[in-house]
C-alpha positions as CSV (number, residue, x, y, z in Angstrom):
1,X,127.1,155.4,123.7
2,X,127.7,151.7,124.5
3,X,127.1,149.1,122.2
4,X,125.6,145.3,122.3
5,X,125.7,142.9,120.5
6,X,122.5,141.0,121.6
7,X,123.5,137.6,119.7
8,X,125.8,136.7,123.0
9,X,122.2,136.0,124.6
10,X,117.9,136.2,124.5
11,X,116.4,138.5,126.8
12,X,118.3,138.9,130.0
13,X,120.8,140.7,127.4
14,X,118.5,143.6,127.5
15,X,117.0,143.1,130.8
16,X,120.7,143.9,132.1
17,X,121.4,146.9,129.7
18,X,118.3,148.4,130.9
19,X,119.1,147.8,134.6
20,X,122.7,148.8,134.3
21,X,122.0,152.2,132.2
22,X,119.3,153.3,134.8
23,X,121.7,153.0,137.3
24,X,124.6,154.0,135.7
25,X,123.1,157.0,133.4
26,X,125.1,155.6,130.5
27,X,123.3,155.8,126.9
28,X,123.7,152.0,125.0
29,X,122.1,150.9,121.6
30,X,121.7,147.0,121.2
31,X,121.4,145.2,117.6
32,X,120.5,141.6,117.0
33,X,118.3,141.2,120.3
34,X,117.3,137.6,121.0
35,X,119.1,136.9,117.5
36,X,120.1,133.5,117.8
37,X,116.3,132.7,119.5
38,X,113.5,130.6,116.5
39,X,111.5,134.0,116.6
40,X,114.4,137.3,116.9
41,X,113.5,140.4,118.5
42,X,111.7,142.2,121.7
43,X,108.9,140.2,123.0
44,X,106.4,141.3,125.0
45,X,107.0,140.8,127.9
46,X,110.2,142.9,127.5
47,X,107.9,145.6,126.4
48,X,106.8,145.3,129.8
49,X,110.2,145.9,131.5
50,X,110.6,149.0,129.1
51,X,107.2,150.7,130.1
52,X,108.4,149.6,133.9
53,X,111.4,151.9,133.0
54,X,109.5,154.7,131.4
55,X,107.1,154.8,134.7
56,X,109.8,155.0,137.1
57,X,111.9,157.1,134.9
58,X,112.6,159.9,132.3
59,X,114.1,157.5,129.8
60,X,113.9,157.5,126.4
61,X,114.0,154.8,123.3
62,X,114.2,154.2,120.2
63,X,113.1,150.8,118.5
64,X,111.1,149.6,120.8
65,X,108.2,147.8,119.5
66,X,107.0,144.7,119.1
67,X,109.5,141.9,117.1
68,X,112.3,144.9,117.1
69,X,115.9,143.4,116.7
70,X,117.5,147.1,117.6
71,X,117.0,149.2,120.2
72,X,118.6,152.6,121.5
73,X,117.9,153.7,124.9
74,X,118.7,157.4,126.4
75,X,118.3,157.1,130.5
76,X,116.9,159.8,132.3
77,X,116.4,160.5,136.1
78,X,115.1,157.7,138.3
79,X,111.8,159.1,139.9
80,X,111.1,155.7,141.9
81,X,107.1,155.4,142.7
82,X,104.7,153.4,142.8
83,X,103.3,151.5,139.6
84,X,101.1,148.9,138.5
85,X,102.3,146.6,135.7
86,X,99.9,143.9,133.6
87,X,101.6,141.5,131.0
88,X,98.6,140.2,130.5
89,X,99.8,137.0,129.9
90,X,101.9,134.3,131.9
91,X,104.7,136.4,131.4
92,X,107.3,136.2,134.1
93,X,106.6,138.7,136.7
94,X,110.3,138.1,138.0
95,X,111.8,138.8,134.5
96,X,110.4,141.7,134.7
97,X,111.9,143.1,137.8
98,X,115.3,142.1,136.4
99,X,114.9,145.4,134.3
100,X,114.5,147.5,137.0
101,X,115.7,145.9,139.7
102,X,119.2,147.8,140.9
103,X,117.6,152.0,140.5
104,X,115.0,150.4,142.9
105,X,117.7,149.0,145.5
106,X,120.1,151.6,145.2
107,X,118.1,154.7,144.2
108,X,114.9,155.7,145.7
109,X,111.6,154.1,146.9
110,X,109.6,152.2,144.6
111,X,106.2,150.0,144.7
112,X,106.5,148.4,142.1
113,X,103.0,146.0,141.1
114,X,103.1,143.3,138.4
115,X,100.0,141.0,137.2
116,X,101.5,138.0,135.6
117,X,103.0,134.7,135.9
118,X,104.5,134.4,139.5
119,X,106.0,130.7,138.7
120,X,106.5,129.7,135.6
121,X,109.1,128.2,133.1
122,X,111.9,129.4,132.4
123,X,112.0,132.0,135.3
124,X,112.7,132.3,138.9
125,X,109.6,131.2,140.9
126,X,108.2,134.3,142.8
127,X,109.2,132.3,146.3
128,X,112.9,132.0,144.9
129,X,113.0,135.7,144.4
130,X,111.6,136.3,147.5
131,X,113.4,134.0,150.0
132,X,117.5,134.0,148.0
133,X,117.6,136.6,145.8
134,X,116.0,139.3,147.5
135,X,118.6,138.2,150.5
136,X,121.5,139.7,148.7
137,X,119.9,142.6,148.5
138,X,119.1,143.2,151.8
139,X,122.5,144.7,152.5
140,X,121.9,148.0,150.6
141,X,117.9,148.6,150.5
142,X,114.6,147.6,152.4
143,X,113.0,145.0,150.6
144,X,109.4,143.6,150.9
145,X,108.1,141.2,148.8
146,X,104.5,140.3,148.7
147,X,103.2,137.1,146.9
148,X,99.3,138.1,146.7
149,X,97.7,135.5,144.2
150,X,99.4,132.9,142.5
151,X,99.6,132.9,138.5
152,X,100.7,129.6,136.5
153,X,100.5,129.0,132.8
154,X,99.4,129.7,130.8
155,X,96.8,132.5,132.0
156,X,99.0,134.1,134.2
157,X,97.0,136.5,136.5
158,X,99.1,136.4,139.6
159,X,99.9,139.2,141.7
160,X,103.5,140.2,142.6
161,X,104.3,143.2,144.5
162,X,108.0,144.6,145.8
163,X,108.7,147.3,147.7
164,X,111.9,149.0,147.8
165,X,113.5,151.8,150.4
166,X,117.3,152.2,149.7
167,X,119.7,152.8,152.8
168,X,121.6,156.0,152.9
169,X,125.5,154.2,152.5
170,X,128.9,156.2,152.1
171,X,129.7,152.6,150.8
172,X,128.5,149.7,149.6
173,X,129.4,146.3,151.5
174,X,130.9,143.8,148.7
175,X,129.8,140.3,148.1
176,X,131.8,137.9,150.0
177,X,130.8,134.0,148.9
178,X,133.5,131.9,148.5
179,X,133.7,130.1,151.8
180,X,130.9,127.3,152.3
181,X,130.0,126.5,156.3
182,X,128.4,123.1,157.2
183,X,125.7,125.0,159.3
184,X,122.8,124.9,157.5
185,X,119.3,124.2,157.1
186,X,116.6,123.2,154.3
187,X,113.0,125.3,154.0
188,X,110.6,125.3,150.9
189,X,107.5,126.3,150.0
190,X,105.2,123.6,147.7
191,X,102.1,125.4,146.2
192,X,99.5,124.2,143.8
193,X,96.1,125.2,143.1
194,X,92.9,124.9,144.8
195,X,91.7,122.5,142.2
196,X,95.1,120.2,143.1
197,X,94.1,119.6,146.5
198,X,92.3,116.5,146.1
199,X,95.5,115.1,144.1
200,X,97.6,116.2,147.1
201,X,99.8,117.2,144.3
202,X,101.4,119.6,147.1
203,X,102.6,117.0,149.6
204,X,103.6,114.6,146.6
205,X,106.0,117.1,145.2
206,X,107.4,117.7,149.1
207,X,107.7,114.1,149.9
208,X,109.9,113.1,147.1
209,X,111.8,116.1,147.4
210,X,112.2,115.7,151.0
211,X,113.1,111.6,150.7
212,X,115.9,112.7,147.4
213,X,117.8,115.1,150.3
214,X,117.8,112.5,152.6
215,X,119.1,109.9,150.7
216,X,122.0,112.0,149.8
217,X,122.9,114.7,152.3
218,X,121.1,112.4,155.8
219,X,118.9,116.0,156.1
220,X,114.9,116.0,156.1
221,X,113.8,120.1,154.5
222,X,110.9,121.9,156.1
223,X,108.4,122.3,153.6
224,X,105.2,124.2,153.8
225,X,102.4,122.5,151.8
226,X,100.0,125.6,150.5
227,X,97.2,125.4,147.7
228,X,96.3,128.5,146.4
229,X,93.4,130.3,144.1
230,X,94.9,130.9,140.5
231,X,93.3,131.3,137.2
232,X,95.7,128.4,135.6
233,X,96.1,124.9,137.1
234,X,99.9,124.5,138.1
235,X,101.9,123.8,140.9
236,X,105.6,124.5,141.9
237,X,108.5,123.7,144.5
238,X,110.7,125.6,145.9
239,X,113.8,124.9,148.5
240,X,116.7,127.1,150.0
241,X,119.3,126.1,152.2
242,X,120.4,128.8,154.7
243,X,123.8,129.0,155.5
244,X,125.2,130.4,159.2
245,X,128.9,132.0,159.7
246,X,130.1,131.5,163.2
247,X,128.0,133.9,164.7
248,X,125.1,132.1,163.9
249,X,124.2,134.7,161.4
250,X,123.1,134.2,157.8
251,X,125.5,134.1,155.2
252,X,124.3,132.8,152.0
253,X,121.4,131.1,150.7
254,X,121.4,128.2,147.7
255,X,118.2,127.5,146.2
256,X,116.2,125.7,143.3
257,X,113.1,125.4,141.9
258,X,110.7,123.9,139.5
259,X,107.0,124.1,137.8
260,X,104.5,121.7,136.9
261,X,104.8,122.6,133.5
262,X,108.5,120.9,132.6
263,X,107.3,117.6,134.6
264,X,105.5,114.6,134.1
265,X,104.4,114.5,137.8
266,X,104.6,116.2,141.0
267,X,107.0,112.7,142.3
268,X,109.4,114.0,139.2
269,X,109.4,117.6,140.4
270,X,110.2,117.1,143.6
271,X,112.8,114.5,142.9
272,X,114.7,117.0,140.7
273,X,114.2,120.4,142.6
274,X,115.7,117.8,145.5
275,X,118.6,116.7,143.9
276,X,119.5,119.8,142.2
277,X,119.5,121.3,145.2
278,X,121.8,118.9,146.7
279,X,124.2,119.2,144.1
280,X,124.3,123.0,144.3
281,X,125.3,122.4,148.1
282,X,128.1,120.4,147.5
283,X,129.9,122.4,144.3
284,X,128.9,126.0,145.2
285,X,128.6,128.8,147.3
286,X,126.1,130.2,145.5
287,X,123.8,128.0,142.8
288,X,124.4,128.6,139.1
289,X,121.1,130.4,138.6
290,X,121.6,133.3,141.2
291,X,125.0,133.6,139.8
292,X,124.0,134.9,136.5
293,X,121.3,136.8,138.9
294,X,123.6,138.2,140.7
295,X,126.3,139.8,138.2
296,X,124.7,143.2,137.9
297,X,125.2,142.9,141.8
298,X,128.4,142.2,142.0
299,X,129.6,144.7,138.9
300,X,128.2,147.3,141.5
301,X,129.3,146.1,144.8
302,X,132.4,144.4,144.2
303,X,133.7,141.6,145.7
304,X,133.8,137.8,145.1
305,X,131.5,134.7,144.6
306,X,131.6,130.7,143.8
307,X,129.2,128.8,142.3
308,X,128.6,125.6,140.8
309,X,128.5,126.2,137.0
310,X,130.0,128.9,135.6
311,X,126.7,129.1,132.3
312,X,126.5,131.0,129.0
313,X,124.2,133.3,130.5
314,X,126.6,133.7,133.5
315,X,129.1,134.8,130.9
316,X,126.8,137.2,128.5
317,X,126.1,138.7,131.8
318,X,129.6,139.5,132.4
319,X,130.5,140.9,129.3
320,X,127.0,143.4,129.4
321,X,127.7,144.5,132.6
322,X,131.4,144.8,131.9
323,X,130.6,147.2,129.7
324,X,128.6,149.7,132.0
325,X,131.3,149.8,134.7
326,X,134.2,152.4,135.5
327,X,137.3,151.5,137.4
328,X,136.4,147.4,137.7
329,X,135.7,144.8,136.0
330,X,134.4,141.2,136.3
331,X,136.6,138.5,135.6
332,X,136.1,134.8,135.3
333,X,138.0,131.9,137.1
334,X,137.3,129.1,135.2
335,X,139.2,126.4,137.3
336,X,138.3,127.4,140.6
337,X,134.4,128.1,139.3
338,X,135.2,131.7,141.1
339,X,133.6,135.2,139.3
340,X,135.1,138.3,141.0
341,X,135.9,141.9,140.4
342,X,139.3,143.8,139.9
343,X,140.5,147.0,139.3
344,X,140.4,147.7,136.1
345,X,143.7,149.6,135.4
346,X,145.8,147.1,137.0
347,X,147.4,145.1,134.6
348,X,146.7,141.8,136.1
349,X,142.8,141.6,134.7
């Protein structure tokens, strides 16, 4: 049985247990979840990601109800399937899928449906996931992701569904991001609701972002201005620079985002998605928020990657997964900003 100490970090402490032990098959029992958070203990919305794990799956738990700060989970066989999912809220539909996400790359075909927020705080925007993170996953599994109606805060009621078909691999190729080229190109996606549409709110948010990049890096981003029909008014931005090796071929994708909700006004968003994004260009191979993304990844995988900021949650994420894996381990390079994976009964760890 492995053990966590949920204090190290909120919810993405559980979200990678339960992720990690699906794939894995290993037992784990976590105290003090979300312990150092103003209200302790499971939310919700990851009640959500647990009955996503009982759907696709013959696991079992203990503790897990609402405001729980302990929780003991016995993983059974990964079915796969297809499932519908309602947080009934503005819940992050992305969060959720953080729970089940690797069994469903690496294990068998899933559908997996979830009504909830598509872009809201705190969480990757449904077009992030999409368009970077889903990237790195394309290596080891079919992957279709289908934005179908858009949900802001704080109603939620968006529509979110992935589809999953794992390859048949004798091995798994490892993550290679260290190396940054200078071919590259900016896209995005700036979405607000119906009701926006006379503000423009849309083409404000892309306008500032796109005059920020080209103030700093001389390079104008292709932006696609879309309003959709959501039960919430909200709006959100999001960019990704696509990265070619020498064979014109995609490397590596940086990205960031940002809703309506944490701004003052759609000139504010855009300037800040813009010049975060710029700044994740110039320091990393990979931005600090996929980072922390893609640890469970790379604890898999193997391999290598740089990023801008090396975060608490990047490091929480480390030490969970750490604990899941046989024969590696994930180690931290603070001064070269590099996180990377070694064989774990060599001495020099």
């Amino acid at each position: 049985m492995i053990e966590i100490d949920g204090s190290i970090g909120g919810g993405q402490i559980l979200r990678t247990a339960l992720t990690m032990s699906l794939l894995t098959g290993e037992p784990f029992h976590i105290t003090n979840i979300r312990k150092s958070r103003p209200k302790p203990g499971v939310k919700h919305q990851h009640l959500i990601g647990i009955e996503a794990v009982k759907k696709l799956s013959k696991t079992k738990f203990e503790g897990a109800f609402l405001g729980s700060e302990e929780l003991t989970c016995y993983p059974g066989e990964y079915k796969g399937g297809n499932i519908t999912l309602d947080v009934k809220t503005a819940g992050s539909a992305t969060l959720v899928l953080q729970s089940i996400i690797l069994p469903m790359v690496f294990l068998k075909q899933t559908r997996v449906k979830i009504i909830g927020g598509t872009d809201v705080p705190w969480s990757p925007t449904s077009d992030y996931f999409k368009n970077v993170l889903a990237f790195y996953f394309r290596n080891y599994a079919e992957i279709e992701v289908k934005i179908v109606k858009r949900g802001y805060y704080p109603k939620g009621g968006g529509i979110l569904i992935v589809k999953t078909k794992p390859y048949k691999l004798n091995k798994y190729k490892p993550l290679n991001l260290i190396e940054q080229s200078n071919d590259f190109y900016i896209v995005g996606i700036s979405n607000s609701s119906k009701e926006l549409m006379s503000e423009k709110v849309s083409e404000r948010q892309a306008d500032s972002a796109k005059e920020e990049i080209k103030k700093k890096i001389n390079t104008t981003p292709d932006i696609d201005i879309t309003y959709s029909d959501s039960e919430s008014k909200g709006s959100h931005l999001c960019m990704w620079a696509v990265f070619n090796n020498f064979k014109k071929e995609t490397s590596h994708i940086i990205g960031a985002d940002g809703v309506s909700k944490n701004y003052e006004s759609p000139e504010e968003l855009g300037r800040d998605v813009g010049e975060r994004l710029v700044e994740e260009i110039k320091n990393g191979v990979v931005d600090k928020l996929l980072a922390d993304q893609l640890i469970p990844l790379l604890g898999v995988v193997g391999g290598a990657i740089k990023t801008s900021e090396i975060t608490e949650h990047t490091r929480a994420n480390v030490e969970v997964v750490n604990k899941f894996l046989k024969g590696r381990k994930i180690i931290i390079e603070d001064e070269c900003r590099i996180i990377r994976t070694v064989d774990s009964t060599t001495d020099n760890q």
